[in-house]
C-alpha positions as CSV (number, residue, x, y, z in Angstrom):
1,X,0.0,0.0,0.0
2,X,1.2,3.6,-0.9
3,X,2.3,5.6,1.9
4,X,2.2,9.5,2.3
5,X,5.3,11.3,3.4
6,X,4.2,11.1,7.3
7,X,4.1,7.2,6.9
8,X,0.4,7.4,6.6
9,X,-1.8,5.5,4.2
10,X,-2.6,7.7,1.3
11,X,-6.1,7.2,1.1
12,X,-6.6,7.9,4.4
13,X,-4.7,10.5,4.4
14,X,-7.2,12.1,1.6
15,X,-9.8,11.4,3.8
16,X,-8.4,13.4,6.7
17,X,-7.9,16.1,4.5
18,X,-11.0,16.1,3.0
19,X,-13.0,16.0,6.4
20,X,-10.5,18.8,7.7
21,X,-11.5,21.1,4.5
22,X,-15.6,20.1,5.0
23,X,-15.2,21.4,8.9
24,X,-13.3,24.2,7.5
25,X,-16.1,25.2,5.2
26,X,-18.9,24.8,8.3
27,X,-16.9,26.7,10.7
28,X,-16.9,29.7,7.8
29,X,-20.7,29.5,7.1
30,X,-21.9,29.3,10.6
31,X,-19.3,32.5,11.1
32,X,-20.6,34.1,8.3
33,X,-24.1,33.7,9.1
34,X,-23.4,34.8,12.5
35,X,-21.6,37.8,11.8
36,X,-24.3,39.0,8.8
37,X,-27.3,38.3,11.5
38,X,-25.2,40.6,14.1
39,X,-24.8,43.4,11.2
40,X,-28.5,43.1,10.5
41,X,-29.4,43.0,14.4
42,X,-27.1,46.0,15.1
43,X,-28.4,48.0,12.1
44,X,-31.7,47.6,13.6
45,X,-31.1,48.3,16.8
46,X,-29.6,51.5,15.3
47,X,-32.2,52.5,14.0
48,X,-34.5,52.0,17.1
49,X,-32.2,54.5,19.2
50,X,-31.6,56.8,16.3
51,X,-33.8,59.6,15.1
52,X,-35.1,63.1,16.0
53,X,-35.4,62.0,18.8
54,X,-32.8,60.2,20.5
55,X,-33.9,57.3,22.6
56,X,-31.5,55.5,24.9
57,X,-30.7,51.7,24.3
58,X,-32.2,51.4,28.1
59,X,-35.6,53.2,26.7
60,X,-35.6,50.5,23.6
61,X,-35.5,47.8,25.7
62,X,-38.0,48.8,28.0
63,X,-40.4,49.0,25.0
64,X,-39.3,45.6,23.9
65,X,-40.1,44.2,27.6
66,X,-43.2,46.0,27.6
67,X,-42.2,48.5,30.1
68,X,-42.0,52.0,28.4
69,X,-44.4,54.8,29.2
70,X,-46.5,56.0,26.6
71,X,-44.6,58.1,24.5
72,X,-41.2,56.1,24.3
73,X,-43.8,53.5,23.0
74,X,-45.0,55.5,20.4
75,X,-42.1,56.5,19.4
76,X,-40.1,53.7,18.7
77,X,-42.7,50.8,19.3
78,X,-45.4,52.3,16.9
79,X,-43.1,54.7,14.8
80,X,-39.3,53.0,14.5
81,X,-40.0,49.2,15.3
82,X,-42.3,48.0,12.2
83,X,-40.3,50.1,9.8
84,X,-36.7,48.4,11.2
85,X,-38.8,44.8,11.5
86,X,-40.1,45.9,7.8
87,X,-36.5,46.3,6.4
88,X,-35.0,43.3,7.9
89,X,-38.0,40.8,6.2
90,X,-37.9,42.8,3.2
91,X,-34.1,42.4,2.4
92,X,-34.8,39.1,3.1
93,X,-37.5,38.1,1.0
94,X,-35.6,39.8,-1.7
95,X,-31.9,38.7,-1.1
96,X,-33.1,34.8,-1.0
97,X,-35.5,34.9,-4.1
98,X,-32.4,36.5,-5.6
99,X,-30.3,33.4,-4.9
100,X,-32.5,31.2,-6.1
101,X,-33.1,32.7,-9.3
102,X,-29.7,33.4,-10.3
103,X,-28.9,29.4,-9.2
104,X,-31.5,27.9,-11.1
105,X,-31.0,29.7,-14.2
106,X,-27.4,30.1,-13.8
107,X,-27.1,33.6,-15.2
108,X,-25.6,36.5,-12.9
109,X,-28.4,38.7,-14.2
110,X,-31.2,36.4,-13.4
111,X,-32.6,38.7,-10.8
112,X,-36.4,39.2,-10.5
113,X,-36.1,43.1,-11.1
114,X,-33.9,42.6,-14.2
115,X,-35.9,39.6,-15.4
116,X,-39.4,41.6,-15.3
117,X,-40.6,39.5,-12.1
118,X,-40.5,42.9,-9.5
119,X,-42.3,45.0,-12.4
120,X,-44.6,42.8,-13.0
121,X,-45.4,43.6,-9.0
122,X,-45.6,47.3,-9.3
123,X,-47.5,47.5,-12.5
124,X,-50.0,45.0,-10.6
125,X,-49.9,47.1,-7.9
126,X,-50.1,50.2,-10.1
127,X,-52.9,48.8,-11.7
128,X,-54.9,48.5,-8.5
129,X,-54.0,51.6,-7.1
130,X,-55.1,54.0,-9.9
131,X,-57.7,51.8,-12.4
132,X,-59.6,50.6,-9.3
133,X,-59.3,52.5,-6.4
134,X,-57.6,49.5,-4.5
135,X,-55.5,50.0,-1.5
136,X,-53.7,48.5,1.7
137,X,-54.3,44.5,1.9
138,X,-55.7,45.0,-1.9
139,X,-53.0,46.9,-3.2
140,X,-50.6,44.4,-1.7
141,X,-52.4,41.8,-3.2
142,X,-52.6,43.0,-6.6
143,X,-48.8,43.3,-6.3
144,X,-48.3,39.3,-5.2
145,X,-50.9,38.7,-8.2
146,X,-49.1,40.7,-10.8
147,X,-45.7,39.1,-10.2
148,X,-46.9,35.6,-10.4
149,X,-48.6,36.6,-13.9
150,X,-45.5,38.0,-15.1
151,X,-43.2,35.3,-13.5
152,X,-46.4,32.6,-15.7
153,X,-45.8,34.7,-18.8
154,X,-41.7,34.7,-18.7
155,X,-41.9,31.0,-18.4
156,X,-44.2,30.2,-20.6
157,X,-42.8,32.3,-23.1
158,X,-38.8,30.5,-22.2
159,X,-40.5,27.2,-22.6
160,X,-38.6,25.6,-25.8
161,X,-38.5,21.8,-24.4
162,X,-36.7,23.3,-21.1
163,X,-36.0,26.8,-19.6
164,X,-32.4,28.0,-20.9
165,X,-31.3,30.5,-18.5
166,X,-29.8,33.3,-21.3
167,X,-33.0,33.2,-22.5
168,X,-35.3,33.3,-19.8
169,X,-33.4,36.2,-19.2
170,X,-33.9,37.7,-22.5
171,X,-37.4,37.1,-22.4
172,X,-38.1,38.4,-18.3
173,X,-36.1,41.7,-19.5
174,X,-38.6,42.3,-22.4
175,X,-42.0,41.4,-20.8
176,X,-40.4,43.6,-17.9
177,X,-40.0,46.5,-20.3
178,X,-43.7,46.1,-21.9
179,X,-44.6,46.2,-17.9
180,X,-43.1,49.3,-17.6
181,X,-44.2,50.9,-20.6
182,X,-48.1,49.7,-19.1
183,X,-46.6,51.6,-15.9
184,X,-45.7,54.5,-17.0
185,X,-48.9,54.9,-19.0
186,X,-51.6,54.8,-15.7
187,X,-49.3,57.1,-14.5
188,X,-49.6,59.7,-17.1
189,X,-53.7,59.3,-16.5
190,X,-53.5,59.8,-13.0
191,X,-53.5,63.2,-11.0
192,X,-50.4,64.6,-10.1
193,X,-50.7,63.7,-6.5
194,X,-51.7,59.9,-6.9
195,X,-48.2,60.3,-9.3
196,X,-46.1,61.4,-7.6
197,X,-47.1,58.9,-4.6
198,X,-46.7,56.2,-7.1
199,X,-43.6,57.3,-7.9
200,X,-42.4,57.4,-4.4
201,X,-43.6,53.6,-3.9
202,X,-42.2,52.6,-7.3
203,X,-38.6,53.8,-6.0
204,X,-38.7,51.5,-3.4
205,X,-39.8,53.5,0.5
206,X,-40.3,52.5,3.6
207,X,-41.5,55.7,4.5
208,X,-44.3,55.9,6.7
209,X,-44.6,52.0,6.9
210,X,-46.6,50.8,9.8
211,X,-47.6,47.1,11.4
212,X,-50.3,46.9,8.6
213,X,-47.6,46.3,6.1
214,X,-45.3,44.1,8.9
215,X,-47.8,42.0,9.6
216,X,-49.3,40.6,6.4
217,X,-45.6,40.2,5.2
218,X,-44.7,38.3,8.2
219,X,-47.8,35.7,7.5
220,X,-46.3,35.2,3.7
221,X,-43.1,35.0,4.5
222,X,-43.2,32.3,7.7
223,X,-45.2,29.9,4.6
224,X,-43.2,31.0,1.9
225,X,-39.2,30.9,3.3
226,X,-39.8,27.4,4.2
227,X,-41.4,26.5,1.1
228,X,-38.3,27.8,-0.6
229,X,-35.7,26.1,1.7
230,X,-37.5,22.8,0.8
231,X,-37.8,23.3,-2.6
232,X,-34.1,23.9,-2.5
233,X,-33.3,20.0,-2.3
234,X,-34.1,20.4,-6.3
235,X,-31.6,22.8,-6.7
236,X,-28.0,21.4,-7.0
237,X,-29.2,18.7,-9.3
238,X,-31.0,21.3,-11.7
239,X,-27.5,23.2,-11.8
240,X,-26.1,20.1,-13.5
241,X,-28.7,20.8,-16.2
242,X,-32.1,19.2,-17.0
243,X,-30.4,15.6,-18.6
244,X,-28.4,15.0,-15.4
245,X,-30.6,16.2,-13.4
246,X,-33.5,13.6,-14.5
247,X,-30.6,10.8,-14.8
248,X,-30.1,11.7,-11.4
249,X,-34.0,10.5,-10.9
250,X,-35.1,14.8,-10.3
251,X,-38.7,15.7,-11.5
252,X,-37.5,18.6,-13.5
253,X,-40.3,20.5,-14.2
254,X,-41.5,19.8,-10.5
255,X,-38.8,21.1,-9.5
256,X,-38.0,24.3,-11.4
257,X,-41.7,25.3,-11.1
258,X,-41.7,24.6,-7.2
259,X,-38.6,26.9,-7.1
260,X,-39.4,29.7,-9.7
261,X,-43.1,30.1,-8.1
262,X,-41.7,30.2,-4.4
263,X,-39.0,32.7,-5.4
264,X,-41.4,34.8,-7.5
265,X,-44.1,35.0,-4.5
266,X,-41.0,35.9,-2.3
267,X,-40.9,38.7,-4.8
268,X,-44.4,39.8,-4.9
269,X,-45.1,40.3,-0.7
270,X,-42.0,41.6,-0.5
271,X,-42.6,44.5,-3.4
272,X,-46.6,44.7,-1.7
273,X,-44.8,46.2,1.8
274,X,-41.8,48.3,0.1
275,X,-42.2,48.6,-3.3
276,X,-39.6,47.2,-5.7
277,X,-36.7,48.4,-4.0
278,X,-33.9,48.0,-6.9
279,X,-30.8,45.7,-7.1
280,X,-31.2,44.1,-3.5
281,X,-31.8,40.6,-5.3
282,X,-29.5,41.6,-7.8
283,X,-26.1,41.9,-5.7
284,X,-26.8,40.1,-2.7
285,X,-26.3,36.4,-4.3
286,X,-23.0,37.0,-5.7
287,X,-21.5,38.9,-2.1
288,X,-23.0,35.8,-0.2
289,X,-21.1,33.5,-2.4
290,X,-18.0,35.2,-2.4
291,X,-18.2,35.1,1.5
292,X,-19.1,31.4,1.9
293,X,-17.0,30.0,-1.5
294,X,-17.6,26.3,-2.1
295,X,-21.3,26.4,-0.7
296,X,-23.5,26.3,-3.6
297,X,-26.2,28.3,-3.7
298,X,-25.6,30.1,-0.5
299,X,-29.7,30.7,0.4
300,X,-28.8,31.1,4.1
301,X,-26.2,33.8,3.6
302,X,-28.2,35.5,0.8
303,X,-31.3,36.1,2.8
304,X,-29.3,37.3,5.8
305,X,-27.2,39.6,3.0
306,X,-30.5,40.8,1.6
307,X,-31.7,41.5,5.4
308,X,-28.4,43.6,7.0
309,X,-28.3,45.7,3.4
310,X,-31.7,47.4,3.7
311,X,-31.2,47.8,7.1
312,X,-28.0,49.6,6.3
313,X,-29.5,51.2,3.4
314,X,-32.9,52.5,4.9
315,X,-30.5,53.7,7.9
316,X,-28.7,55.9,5.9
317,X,-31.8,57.0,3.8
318,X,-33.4,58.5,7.0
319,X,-30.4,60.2,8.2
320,X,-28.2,60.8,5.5
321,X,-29.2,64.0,4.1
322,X,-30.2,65.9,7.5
323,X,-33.8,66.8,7.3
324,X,-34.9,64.7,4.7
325,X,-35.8,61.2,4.3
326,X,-35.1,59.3,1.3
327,X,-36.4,56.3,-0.4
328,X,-34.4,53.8,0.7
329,X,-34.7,52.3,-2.9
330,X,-32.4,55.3,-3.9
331,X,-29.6,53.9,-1.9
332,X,-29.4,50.6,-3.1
333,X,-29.5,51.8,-6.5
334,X,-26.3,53.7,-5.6
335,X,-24.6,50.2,-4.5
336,X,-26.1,48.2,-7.2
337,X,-25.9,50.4,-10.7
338,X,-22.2,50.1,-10.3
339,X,-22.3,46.9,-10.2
340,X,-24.7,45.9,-13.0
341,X,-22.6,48.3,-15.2
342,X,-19.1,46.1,-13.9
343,X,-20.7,42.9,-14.6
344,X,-21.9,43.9,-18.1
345,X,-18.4,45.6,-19.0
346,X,-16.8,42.3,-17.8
347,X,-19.1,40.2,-19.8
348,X,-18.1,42.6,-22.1
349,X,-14.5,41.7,-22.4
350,X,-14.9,38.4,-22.0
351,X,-17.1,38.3,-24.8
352,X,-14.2,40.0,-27.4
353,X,-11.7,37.3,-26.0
354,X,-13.0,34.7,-26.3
């Protein structure tokens, strides 16, 4: 038998190796997730203690007891906490339908407001809002209905014997264009006040957001994040394509479907509470993988990407410019334009040298 250097057998020797580099990689994730759940927690805490009015951490978690007098409770308990609790499920929502979108159709642009998935959402919403009158739980509604019809349409419309990622892609980015075209047209029929709060919404805000947008997105998300994590089992075998994956004993379509309707729901009560707040699904994927390399798909460490970034970002979009209160949807643009543009120039070049 062949004998390492250190006089041990070589396959064992492997072996050692390989279950030293498997801990490795745990030990990393678990200390990723950690750390990006502490970032998000500390963000929101932040924002809790942080305002006008500065409250003291003391104060916060007397209102989290149920201790506070009456006005530290209004304050942070009916003003501060549902928009921080808000941003956390939000960047959630959107940071693990991300992941699972760019996985399945392997494409680093296969992100639900690039594809035509999020406007889909606000022109449902859109729709609602200024055709019918609709608003609150009906509004929000409209906005889950109108991205699983234009998540139905992209599909159907990719379908050629199987779903080819380029051009699902190619397809989500023109239905989402024809969506935005619809968009814009209610607009420019509605008054200019109905506009402009359109606008505001379309930009992604979490301005003035309350417990009536918390708590339906809390119901959707508690059925809909585990119906994505178990849908996931479907997802390394669909990355080897659909002939491996079905030699492999997968129910393709089952699959995909099971993981392209969880994702797009994720999408739609997540745009109902915030609006379709741009490029959080878009960048937080690829920064989750790059911190946990070797893992796959990285859900886990995508959601809690997607969840510390809009804490961060609608953090800095109250307080950033003193006096005035931003769409938080404006700040994640600022991360993630620069990003889409890098990603297309590098495409770019890889594209003439190859």
């Amino acid at each position: 038998m062949s004998t390492s250097l250190g006089g041990v057998p070589a396959p064992a020797g492997a072996a050692a190796a390989i279950g030293r580099l498997r801990r490795l990689r745990r030990a990393r994730f678990a200390a990723v997730c950690a750390a990006l759940a502490l970032v998000a927690l500390a963000a929101l805490v932040l924002s809790l203690t942080v305002g006008d009015i500065d409250v003291p951490l003391a104060d916060v978690l007397a209102v989290l007891t149920g201790r506070a007098d009456a006005g530290t409770w209004f304050i942070v308990g009916e003003l501060r906490l549902p928009r921080a609790l808000l941003a956390l499920l939000v960047g959630l929502c959107f940071g693990l339908s991300g992941a699972v979108f760019q996985s399945l159709l392997r494409n680093p642009l296969a992100s639900p407001d690039v594809i035509g998935v999020s406007s889909g959402a606000s022109a449902g919403a859109v729709l609602a809002s200024m055709a019918f009158g609709l608003s609150g739980l009906a509004m929000s509604g409209s906005a889950l209905v109108g991205a699983l019809l234009a998540g139905t349409l992209i599909y159907l419309l990719a379908w050629r014997d199987g779903v080819s990622g380029s051009r699902f892609v190619l397809i989500g980015i023109g239905v989402g264009t024809g969506l935005i075209s619809l968009r814009s047209y209610l607009m420019t029929r509605a008054e200019v006040t109905e506009a402009a709060n359109a606008f505001v919404w379309l930009t992604g805000s979490l301005n003035g957001r309350s417990w009536d947008q918390f708590r339906p997105l809390l119901g959707c998300a508690a059925v809909l994040v585990p119906l994505t994590l178990a849908a996931s089992r479907y997802l390394a075998p669909l990355q080897l394509g659909d002939d491996a994956a079905g030699g492999l004993g997968v129910r393709v379509e089952r699959g995909r479907l099971a993981l392209l309707a969880s994702a797009t729901a994720l999408v739609g009560v997540a745009t109902a509470a915030a609006g379709p707040i741009g490029f959080v699904a878009f960048v937080c994927p690829p920064i989750a993988r790059r911190l946990v390399p070797g893992q796959g798909a990285a859900l886990l460490p995508s959601a809690l990407t997607g969840a510390a970034l809009v804490c961060l970002a609608d953090l800095a979009a109250q307080h950033l410019l003193p006096g005035t209160q931003l769409p938080v949807g404006v700040v994640t643009s600022v991360i993630g334009a620069p990003y889409l543009l890098w990603l297309l120039a590098r495409a770019g070049r890889a594209g003439r040298s190859g």
